[in-house]
DSSP file (Angstrom, degrees, kcal/mol; ACC not computed):
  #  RESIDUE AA STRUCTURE BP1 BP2  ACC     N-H-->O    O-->H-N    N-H-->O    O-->H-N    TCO  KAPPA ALPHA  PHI   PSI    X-CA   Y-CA   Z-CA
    1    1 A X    >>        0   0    0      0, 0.0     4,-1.5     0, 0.0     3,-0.9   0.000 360.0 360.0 360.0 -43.0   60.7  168.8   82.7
    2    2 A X  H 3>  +     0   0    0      1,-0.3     4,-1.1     2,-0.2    76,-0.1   0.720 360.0  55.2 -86.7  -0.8   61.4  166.6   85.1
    3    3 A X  H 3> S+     0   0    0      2,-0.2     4,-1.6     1,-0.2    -1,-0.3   0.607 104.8  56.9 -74.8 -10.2   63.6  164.5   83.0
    4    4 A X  H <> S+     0   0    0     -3,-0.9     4,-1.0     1,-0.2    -2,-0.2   0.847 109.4  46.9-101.9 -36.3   65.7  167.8   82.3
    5    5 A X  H  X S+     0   0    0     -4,-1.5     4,-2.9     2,-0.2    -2,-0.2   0.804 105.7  55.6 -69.5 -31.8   66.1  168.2   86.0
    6    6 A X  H  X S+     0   0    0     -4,-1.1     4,-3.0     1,-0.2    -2,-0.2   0.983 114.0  50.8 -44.1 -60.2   67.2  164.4   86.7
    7    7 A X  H  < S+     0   0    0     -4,-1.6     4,-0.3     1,-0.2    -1,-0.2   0.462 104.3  46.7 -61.5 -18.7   69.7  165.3   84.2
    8    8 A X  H >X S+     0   0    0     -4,-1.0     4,-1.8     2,-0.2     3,-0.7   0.834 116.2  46.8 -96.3 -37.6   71.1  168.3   85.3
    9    9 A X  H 3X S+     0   0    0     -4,-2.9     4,-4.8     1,-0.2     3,-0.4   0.975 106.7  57.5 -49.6 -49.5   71.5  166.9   88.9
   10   10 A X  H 3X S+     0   0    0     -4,-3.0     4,-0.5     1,-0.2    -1,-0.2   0.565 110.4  44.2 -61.5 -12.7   73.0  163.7   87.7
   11   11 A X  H <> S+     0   0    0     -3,-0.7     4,-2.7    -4,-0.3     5,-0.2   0.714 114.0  52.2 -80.7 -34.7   76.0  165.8   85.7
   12   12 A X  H  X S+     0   0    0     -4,-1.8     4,-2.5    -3,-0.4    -2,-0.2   0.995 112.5  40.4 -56.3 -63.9   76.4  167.9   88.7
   13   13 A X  H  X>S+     0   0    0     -4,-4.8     4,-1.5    -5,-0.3     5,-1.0   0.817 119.7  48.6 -72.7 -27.7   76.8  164.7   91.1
   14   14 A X  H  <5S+     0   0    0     -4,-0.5     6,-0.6    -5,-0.2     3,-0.2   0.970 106.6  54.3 -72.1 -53.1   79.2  163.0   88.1
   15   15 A X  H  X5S+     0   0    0     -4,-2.7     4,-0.6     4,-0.3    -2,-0.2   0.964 122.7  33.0 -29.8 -73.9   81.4  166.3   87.7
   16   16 A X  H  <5S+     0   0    0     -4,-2.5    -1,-0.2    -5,-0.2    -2,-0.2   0.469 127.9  26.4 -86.1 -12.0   82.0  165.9   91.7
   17   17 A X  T  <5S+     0   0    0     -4,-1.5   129,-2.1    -3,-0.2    -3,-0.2   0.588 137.8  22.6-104.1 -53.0   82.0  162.2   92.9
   18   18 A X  T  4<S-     0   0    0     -5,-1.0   124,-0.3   127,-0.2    -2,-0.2   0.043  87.8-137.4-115.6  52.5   83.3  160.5   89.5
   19   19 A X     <  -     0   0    0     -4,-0.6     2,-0.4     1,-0.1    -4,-0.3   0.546  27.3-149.0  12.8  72.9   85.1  163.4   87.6
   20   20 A X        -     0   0    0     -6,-0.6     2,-0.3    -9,-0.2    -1,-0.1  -0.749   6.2-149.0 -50.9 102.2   83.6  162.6   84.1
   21   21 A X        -     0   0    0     -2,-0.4     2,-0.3   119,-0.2   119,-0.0  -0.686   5.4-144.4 -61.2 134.8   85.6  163.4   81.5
   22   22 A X        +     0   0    0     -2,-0.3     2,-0.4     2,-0.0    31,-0.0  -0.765  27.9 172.6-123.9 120.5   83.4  164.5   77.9
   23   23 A X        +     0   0    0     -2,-0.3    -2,-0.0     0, 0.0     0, 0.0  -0.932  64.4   6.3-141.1 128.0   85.6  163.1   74.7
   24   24 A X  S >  S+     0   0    0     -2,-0.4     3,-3.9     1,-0.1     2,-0.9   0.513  73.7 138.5  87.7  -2.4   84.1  163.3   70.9
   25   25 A X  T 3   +     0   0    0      1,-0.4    -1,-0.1     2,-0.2    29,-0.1   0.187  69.6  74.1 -57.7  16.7   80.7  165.5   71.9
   26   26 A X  T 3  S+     0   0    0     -2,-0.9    -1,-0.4     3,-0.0    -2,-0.0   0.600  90.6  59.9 -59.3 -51.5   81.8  167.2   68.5
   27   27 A X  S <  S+     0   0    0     -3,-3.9     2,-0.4     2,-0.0    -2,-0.2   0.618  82.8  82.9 -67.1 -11.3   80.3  163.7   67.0
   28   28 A X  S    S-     0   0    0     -4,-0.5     2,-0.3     6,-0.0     3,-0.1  -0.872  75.2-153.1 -84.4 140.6   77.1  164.1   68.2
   29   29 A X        -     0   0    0     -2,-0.4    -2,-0.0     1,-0.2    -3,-0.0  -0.833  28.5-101.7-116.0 159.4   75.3  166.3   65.7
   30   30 A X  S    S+     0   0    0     -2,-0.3     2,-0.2     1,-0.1    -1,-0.2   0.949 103.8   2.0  -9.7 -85.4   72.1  168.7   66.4
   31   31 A X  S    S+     0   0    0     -3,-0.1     2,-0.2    24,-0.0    -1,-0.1  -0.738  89.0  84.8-124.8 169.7   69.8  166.1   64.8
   32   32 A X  S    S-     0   0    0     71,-0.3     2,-0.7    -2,-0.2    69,-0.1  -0.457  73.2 -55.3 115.0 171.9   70.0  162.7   63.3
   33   33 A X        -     0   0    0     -2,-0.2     2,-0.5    67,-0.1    72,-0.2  -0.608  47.1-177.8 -86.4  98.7   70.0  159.3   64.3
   34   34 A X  E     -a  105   0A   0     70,-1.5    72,-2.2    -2,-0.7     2,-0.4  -0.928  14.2-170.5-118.2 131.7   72.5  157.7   67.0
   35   35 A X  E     -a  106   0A   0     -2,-0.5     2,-0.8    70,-0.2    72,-0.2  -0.926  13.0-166.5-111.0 122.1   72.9  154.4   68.2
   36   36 A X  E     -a  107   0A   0     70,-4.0    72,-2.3    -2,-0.4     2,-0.3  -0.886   6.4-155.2-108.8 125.7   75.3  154.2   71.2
   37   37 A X        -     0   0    0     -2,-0.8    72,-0.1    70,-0.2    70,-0.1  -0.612  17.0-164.6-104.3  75.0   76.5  150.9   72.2
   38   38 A X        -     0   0    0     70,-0.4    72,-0.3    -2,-0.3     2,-0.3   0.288  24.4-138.6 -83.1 154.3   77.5  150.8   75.7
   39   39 A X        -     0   0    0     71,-0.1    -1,-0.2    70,-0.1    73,-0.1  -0.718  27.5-148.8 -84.0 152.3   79.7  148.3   78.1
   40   40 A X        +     0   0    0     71,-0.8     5,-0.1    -2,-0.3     6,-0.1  -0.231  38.2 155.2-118.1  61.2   77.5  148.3   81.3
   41   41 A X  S    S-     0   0    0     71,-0.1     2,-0.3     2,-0.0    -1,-0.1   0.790  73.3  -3.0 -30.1 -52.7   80.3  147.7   84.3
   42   42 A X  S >  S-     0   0    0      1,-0.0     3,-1.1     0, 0.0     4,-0.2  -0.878  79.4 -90.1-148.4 166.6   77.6  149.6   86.9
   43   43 A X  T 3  S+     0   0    0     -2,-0.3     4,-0.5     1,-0.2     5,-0.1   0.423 116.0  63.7 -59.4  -8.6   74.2  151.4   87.4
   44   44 A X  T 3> S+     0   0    0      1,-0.2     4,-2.0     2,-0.1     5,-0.5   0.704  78.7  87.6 -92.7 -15.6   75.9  155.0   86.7
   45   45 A X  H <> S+     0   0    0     -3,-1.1     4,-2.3     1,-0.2     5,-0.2   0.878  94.6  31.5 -48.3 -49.2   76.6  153.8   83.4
   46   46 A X  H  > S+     0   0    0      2,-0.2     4,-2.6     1,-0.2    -1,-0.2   0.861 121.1  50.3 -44.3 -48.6   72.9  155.0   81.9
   47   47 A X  H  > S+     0   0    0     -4,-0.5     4,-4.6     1,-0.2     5,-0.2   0.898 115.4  47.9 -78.4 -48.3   72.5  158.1   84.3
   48   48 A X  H  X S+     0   0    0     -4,-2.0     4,-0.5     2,-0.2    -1,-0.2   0.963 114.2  39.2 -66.6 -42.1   76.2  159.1   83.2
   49   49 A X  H >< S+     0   0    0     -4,-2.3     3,-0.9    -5,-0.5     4,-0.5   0.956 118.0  54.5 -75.0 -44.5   76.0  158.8   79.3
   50   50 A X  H >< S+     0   0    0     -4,-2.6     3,-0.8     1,-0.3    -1,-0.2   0.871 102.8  53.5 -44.0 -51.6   72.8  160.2   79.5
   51   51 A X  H 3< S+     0   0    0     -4,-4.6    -1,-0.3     1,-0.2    -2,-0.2   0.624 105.9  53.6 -86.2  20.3   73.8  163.1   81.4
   52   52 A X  T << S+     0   0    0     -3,-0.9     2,-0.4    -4,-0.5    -1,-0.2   0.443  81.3  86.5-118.7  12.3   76.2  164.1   79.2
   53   53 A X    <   -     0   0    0     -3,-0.8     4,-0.1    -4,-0.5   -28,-0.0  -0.863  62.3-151.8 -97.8 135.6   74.8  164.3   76.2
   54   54 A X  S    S+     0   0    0     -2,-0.4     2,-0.3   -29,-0.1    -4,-0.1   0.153  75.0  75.2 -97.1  33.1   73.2  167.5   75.6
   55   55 A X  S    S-     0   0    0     50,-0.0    -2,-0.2   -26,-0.0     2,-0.1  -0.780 106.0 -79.5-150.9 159.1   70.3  166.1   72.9
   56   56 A X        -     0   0    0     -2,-0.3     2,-0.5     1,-0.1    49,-0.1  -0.544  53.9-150.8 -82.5 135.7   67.4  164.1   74.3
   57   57 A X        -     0   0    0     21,-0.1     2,-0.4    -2,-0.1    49,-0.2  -0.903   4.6-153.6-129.8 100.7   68.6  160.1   75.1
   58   58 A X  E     -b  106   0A   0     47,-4.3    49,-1.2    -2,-0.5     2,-0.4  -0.900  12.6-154.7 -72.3 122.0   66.3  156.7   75.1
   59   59 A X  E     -bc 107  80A   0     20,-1.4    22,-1.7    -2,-0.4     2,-0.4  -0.915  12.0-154.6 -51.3 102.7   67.4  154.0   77.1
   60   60 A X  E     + c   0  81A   0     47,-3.0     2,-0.3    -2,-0.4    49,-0.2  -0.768  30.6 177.3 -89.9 150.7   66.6  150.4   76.5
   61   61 A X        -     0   0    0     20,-1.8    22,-0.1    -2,-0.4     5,-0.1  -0.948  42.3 -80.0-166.3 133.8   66.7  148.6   80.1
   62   62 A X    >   -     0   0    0     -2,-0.3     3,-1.2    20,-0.2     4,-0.3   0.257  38.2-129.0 -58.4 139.0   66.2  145.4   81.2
   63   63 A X  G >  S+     0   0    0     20,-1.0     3,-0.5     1,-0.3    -1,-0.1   0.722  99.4  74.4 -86.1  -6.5   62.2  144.8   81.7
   64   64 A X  G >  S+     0   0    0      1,-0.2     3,-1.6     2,-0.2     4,-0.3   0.736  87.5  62.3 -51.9 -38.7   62.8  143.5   85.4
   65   65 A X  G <  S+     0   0    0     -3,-1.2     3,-0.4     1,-0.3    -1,-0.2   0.677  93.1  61.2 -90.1   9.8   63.4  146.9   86.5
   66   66 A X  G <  S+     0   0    0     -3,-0.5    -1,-0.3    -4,-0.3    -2,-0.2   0.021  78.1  85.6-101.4  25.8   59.8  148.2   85.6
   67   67 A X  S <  S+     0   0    0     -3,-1.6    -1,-0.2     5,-0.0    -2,-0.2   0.899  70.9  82.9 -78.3 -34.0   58.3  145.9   87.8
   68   68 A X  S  > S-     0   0    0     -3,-0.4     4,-1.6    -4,-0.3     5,-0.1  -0.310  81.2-137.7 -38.8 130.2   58.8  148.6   90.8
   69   69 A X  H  > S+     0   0    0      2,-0.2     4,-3.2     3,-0.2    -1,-0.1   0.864 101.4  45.8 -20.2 -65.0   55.9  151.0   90.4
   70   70 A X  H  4>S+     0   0    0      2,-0.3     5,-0.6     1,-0.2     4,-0.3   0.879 110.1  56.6 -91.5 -35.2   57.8  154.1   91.0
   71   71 A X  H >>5S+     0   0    0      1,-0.2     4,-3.1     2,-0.2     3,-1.1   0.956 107.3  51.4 -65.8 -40.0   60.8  152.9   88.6
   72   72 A X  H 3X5S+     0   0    0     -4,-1.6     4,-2.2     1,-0.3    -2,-0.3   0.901 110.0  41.9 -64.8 -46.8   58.4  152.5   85.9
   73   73 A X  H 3<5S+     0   0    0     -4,-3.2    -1,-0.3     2,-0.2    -2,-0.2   0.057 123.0  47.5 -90.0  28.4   56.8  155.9   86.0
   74   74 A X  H X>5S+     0   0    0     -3,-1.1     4,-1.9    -4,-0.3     3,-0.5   0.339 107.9  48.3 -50.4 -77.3   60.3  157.1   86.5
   75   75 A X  H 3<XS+     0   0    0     -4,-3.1     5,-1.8    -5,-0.6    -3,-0.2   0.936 113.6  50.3 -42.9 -49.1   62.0  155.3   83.9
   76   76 A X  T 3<5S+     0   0    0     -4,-2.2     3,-0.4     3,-0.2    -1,-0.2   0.618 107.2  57.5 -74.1 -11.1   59.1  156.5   81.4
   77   77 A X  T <45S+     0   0    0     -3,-0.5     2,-0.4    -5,-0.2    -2,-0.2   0.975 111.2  42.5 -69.6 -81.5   59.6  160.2   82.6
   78   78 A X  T  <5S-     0   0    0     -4,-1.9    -2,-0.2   -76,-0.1    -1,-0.1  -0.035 124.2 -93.5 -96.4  34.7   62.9  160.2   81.7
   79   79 A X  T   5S+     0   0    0     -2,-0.4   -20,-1.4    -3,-0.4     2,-0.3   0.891  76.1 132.8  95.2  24.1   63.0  158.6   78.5
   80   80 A X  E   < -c   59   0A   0     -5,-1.8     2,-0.3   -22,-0.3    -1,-0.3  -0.866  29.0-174.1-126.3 143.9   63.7  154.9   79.4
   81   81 A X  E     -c   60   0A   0    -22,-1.7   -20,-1.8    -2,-0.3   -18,-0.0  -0.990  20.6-107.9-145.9 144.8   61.8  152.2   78.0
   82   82 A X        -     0   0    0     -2,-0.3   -20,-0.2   -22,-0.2     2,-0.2   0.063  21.9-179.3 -29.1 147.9   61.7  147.8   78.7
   83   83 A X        -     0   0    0    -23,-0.1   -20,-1.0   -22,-0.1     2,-0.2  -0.643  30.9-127.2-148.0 115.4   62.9  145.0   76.5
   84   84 A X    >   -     0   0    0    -22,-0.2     3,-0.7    -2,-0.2     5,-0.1  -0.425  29.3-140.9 -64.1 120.3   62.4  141.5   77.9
   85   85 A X  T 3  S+     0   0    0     -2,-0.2    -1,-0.1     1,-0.2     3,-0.1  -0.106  77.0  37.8 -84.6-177.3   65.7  139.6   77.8
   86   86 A X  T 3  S+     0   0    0      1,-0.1     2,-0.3     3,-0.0    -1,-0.2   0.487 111.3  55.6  74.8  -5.8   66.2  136.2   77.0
   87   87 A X  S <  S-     0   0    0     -3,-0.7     2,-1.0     2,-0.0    -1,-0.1  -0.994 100.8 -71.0-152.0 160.8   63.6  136.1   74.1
   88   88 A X        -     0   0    0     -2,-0.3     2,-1.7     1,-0.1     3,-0.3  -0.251  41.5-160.1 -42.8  81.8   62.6  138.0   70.6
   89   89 A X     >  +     0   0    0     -2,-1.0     4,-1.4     1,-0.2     3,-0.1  -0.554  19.8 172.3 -76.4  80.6   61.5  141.1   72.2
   90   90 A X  H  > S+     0   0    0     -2,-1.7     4,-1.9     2,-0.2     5,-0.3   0.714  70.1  60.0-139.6 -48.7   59.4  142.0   68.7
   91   91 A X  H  > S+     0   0    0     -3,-0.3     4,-4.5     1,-0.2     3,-0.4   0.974 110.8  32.9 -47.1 -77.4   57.7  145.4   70.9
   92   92 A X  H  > S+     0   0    0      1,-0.2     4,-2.0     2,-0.2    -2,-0.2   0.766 113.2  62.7 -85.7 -15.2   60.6  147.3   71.7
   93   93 A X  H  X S+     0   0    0     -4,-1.4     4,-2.4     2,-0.1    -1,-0.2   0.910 108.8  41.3 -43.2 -48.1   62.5  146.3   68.6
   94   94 A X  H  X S+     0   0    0     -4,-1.9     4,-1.9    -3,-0.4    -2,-0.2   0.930 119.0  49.5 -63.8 -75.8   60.0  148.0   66.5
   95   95 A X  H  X S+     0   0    0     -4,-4.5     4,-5.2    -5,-0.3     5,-0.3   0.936 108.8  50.5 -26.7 -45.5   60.0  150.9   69.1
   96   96 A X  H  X S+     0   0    0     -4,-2.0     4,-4.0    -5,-0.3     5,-0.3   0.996 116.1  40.9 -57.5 -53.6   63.6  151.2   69.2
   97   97 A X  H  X S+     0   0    0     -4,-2.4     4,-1.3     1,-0.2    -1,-0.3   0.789 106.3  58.1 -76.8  -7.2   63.8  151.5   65.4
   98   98 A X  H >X S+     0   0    0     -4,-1.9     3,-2.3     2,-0.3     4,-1.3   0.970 112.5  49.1 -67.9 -84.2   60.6  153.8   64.9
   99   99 A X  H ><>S+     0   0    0     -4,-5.2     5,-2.3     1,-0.3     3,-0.5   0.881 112.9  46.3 -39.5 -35.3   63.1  156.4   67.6
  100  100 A X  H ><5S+     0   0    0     -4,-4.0     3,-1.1    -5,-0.3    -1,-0.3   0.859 105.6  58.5 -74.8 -24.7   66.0  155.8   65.2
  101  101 A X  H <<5S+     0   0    0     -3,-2.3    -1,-0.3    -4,-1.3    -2,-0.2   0.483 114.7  48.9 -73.4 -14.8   63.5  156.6   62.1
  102  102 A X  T <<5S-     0   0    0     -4,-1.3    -1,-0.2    -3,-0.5    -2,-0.2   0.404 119.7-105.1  25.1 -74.2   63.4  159.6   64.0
  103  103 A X  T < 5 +     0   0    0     -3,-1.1   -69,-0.4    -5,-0.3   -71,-0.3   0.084  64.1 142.6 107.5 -32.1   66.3  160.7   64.8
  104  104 A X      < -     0   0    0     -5,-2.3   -70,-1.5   -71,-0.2     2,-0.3   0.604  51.6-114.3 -31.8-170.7   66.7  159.9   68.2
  105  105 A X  E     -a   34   0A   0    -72,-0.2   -47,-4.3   -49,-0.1     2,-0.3  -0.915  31.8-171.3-145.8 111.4   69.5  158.9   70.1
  106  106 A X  E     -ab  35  58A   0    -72,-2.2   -70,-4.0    -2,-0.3     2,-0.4  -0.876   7.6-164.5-126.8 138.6   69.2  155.3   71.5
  107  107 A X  E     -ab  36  59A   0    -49,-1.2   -47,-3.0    -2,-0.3     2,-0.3  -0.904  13.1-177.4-126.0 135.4   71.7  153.9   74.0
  108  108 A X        -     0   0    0    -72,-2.3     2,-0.5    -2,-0.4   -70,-0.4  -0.996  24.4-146.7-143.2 147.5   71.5  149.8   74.6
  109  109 A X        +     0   0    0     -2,-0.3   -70,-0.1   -49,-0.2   -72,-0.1  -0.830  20.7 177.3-114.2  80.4   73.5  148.0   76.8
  110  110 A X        +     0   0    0     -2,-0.5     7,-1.1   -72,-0.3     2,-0.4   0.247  65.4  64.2 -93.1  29.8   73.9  144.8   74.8
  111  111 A X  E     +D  116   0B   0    -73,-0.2   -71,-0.8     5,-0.2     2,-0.2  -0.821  63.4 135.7-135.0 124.8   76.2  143.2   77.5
  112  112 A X  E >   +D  115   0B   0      3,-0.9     3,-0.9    -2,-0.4   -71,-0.1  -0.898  55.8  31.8-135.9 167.5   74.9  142.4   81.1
  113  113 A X  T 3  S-     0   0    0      1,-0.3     3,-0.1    -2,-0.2    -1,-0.1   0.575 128.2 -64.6  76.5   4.9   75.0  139.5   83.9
  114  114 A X  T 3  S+     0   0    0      1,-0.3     2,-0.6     0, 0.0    -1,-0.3   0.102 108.9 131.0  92.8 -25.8   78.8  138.5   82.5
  115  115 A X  E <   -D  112   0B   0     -3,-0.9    -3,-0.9     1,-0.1     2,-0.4  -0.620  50.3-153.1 -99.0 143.8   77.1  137.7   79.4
  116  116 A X  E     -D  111   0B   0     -2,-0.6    -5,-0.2    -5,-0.2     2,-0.1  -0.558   9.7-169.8 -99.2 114.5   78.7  139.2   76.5
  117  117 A X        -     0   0    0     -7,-1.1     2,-0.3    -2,-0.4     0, 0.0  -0.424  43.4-104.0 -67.3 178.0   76.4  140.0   72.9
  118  118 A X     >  -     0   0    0     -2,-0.1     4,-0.9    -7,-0.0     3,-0.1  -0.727  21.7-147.3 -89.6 143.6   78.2  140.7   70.5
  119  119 A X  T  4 S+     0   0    0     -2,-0.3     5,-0.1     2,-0.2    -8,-0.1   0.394  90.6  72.0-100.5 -10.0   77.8  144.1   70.2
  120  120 A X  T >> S+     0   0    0      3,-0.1     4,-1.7     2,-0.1     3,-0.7   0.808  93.7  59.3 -79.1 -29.7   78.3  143.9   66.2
  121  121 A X  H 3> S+     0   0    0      1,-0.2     4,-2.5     2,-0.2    -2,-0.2   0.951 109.2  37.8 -50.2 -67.8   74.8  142.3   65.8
  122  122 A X  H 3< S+     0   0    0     -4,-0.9    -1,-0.2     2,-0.2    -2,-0.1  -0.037 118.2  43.5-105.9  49.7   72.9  144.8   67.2
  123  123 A X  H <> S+     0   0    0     -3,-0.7     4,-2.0     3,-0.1     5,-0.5   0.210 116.5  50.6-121.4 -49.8   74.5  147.6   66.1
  124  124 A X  H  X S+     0   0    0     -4,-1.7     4,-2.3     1,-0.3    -2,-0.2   0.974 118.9  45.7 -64.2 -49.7   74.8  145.7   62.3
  125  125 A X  H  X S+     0   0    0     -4,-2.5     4,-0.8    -5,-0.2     3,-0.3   0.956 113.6  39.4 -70.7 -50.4   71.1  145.1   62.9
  126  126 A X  H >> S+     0   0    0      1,-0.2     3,-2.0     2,-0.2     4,-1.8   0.999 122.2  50.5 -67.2 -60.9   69.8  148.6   64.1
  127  127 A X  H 3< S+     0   0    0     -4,-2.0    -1,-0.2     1,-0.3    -2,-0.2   0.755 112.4  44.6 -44.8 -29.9   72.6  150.3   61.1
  128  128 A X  H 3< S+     0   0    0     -4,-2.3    -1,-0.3    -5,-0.5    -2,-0.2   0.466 111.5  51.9-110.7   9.3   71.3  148.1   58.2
  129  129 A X  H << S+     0   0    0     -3,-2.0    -2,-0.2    -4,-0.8    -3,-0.1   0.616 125.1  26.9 -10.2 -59.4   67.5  148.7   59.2
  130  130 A X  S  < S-     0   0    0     -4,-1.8     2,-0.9   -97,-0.0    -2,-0.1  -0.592 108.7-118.4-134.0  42.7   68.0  152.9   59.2
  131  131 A X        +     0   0    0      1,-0.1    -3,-0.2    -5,-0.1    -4,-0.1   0.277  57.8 170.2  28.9  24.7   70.9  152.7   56.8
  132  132 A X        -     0   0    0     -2,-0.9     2,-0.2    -6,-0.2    -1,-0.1   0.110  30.0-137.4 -66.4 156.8   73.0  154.2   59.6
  133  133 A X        -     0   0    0      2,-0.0     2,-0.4    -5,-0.0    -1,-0.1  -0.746  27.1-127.7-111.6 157.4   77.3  154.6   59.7
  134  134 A X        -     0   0    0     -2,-0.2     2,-0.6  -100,-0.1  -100,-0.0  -0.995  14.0-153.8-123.5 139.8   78.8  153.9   62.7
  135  135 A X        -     0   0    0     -2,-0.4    -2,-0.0  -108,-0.1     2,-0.0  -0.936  24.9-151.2-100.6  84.2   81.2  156.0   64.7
  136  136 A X        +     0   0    0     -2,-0.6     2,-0.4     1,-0.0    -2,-0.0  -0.044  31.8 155.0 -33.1 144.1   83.2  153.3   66.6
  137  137 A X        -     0   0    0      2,-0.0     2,-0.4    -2,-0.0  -113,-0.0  -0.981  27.8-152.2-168.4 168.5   84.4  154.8   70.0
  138  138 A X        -     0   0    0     -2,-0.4     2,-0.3     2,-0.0  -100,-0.0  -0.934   4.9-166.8-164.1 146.8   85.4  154.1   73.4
  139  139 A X        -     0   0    0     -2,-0.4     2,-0.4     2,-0.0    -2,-0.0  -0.971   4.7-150.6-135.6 158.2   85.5  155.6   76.5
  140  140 A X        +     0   0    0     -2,-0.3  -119,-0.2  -119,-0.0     2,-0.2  -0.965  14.6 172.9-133.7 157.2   87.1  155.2   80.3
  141  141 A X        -     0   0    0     -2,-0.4     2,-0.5  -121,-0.1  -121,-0.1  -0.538  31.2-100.5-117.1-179.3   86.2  156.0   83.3
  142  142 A X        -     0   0    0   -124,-0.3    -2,-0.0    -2,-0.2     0, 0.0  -0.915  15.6-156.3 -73.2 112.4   87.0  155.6   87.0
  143  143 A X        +     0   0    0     -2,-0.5     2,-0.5     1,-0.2    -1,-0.1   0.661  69.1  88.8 -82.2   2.2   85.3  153.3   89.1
  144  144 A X  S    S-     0   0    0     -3,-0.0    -1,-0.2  -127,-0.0    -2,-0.0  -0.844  72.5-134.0 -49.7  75.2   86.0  155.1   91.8
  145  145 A X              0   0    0     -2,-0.5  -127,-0.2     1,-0.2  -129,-0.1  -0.233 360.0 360.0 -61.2 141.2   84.5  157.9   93.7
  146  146 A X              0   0    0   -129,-2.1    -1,-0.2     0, 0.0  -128,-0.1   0.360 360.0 360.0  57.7 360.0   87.0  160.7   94.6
């Protein structure tokens, strides 16, 4: 419940500070398995893709930000889970593909800090795992409010 509320504030407050525009939400279907492979430019990226999907969203996120208490039983409220960077995170790999065995819809941010994955790796990885197609896409925003 309270994830459903997060979400509906965080579309309100994107409609009115960064005028979101919605392109391809015809491509998301009812059920099935989505992997979304995001640029991360800022901290609205998550809270924005998220709210604008109308189908329930996982987040993998950096495992530094679940050391805060209150971020961690946040983050796990709304669907957010750790990956420890810089090594074989073995845990939330298994997790991740267990949501996509699923169905879920899992959003990863494979480039932060200036340094760039490839974003063909772990998409090729998660897609040849769950025998998944991919629906290349792209979107822009402003990074501007108002």
């Amino acid at each position: 419940m309270l994830r459903k509320i997060v979400v509906f504030l965080v579309y309100i407050f994107n409609l009115v500070v960064f005028r979101v525009e919605k392109n391809g939400e015809e491509n998301i279907k009812e059920k099935g398995a989505y992997l979304i492979c995001a640029n991360h430019r800022s901290n609205w990226d998550a809270p924005i893709l998220v709210s604008n999907l109308k189908r329930k969203v996982y987040v993998m996120a950096k495992a530094e930000l679940f050391k805060n208490k209150f971020i961690k039983w946040f983050g796990r409220k709304c669907c957010v889970f750790p990956v420890k960077r810089g090594m074989r995170d073995i845990e939330s790999i298994k997790y991740s593909l267990n949501l996509l065995k699923d169905g879920e819809i899992l959003v990863i941010f494979p480039e932060w800090n200036g340094e760039k994955w490839k974003s063909t790796k772990w998409s090729g990885l998660y897609g040849d795992k769950n025998r998944g197609s991919g629906n290349p896409s792209w979107n822009s925003r402003r990074d501007e409010a108002f």
